[in-house]
N, C-alpha and C positions, 0 to 999 in steps of 0.2 A: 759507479754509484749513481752517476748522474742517468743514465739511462733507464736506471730500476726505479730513480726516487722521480722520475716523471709514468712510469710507467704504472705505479702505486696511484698518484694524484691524476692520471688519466680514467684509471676506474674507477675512484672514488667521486669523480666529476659525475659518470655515468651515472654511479648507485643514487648518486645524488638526483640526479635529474630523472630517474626512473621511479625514485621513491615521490617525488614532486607529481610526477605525471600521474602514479596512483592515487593523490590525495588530493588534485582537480580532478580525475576520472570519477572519482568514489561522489564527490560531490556537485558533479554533474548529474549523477541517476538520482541522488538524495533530492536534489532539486526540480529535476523531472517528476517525480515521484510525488512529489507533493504542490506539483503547477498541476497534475493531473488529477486529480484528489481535489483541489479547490475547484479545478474546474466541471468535475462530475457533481461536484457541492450546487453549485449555480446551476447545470443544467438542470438536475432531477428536481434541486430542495431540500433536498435532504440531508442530515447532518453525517447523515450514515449511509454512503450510494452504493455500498457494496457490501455484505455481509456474506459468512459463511454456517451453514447448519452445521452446529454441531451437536447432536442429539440424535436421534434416530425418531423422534418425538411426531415429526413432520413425514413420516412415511405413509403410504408408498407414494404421494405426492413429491416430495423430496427425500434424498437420502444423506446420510454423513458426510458431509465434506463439498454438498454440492455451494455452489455461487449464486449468491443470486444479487439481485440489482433491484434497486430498491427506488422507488418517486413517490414525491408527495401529489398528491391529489386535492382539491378544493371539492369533487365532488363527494354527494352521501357515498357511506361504504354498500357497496352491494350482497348479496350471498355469492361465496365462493372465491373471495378479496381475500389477502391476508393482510392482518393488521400486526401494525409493530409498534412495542410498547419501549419508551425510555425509561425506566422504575434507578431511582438514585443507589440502590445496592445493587445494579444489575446494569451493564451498557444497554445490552438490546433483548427483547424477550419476541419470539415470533408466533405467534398462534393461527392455525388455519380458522 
């Protein structure tokens, strides 16, 4: 009995220690994830540095699903710029 009843609290030591290590791993990337996100915040400007199309709206310039990367600019907008709008019923709205 004493073999099995160490043999039991030997893997539950493991499960233990393995369930630990996935819940610093998991919140290692949650942390990375968002040190990286504050810091495209500070390069670009922008509250929003990375956006995705979804719409088909923006073709054939852009298509559904692409990425795009987003900075603020102090200068006037030119022709051929897109601009992005913040509207409070809506996160982001993209118009060519």
């Amino acid at each position: 009995m004493g073999w099995i009843g160490d043999t039991v609290d030997s893997v539950k030591s493991i499960q233990l220690r393995h369930a630990l290590t996935q819940v610093v791993n998991l919140g290692l990337i949650v942390t990375s994830a968002l040190v990286i996100w504050k810091g495209l915040m500070c390069i670009t400007g922008s509250e929003s540095p990375v956006v995705v199309v979804l719409s088909g709206s923006m073709e054939p310039g852009f298509k559904r699903g692409d990425i795009l990367f987003l900075h603020t600019s102090k200068d006037p907008i030119r022709t051929g710029e897109i601009v992005v709008f913040n509207i409070d019923l809506r996160p982001l709205l993209l118009f060519p």
